[in-house]
N, C-alpha and C positions, 0 to 999 in steps of 0.2 A: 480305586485305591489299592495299592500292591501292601502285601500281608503275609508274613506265616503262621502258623494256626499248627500248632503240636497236638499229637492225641497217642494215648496208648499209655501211660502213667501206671503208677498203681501201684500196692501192696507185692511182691512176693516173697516167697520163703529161700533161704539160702540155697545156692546150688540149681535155685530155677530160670526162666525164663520171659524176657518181653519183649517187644516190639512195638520201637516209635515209629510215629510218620509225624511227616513233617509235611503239611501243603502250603504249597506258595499259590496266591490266588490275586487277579487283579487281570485288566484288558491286555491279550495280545501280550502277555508274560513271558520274557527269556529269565532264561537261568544263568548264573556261571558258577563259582567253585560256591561249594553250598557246606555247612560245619554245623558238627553237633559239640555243643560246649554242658559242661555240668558246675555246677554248686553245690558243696556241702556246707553246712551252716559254719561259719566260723573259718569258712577258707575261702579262698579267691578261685573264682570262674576259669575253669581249665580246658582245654581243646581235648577232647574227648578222641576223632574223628573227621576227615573231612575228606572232601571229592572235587574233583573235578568235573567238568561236562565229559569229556572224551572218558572217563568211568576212574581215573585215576585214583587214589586212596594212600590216604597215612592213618595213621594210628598214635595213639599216647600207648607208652609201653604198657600201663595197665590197663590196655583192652587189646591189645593185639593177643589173638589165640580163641580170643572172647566173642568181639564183638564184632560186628558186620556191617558197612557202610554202606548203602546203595540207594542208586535213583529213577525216576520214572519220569523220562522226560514227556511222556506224551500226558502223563497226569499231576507234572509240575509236583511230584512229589520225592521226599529223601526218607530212608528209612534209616535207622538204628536196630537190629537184631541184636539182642543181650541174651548172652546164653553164662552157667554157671557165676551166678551173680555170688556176689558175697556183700556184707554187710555194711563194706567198703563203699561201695558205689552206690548207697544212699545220698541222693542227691535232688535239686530241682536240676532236670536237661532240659537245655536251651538249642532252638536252629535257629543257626547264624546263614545269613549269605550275602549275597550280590545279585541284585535282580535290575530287569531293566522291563519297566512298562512302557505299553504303547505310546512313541511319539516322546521317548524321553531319550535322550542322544546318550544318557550317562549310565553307568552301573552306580545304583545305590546300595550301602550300607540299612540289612533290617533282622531285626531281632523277633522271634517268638515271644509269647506269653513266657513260657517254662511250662513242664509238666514235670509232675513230683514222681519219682520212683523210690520207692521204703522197698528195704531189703531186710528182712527181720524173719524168723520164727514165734 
């Protein structure tokens, strides 16, 4: 069964630093353009981030300068580097993508759990 599974969440203080990953896990797993999406309570789900296979990247104006998009195709993984956080980007982030398992001829649409990132002092 094809899945993403986020990890790297967590507490930090203004002005610091985290690092998501995102694993995509399932038989004989392809990847293609793969996205980090966020929620803050009381707003709607925003594209954060996203890649292509060939390493390709955009940004939402409020993470370019910030944040870092990158993947690891040999360990089916996407990362999120957040650096100079601010209070703003309290949020649950979500990995979005298109995966294609073993013996399935289609790219499917699959969501993450979310992982909670709190930006506070």
């Amino acid at each position: 069964q094809v899945q993403l599974v986020e990890s790297g969440g967590g507490l930090v203080q203004p002005g610091g630093s985290l690092r998501l990953s995102c694993v995509a896990s399932g038989s004989r797993l392809s990847m293609n353009d793969m996205e980090w999406y966020r929620q803050a309570p009381g707003k709607q789900r925003e594209l954060v981030a996203g890649i292509t296979p060939a390493g390709n990247t955009e940004y939402a104006d409020s993470a370019k300068g910030r944040f870092t998009i990158s993947r690891d195709k040999a360990m089916n993984t996407v990362y999120l580097q957040m650096t100079r956080l601010t209070p703003e980007d309290t949020a649950v982030y979500y990995c979005h993508g298109y995966l294609r398992g073993a013996g399935s001829p289609a790219w499917d649409d699959y969501w993450g759990q979310g992982t909670q990132v709190t930006v506070s002092s």
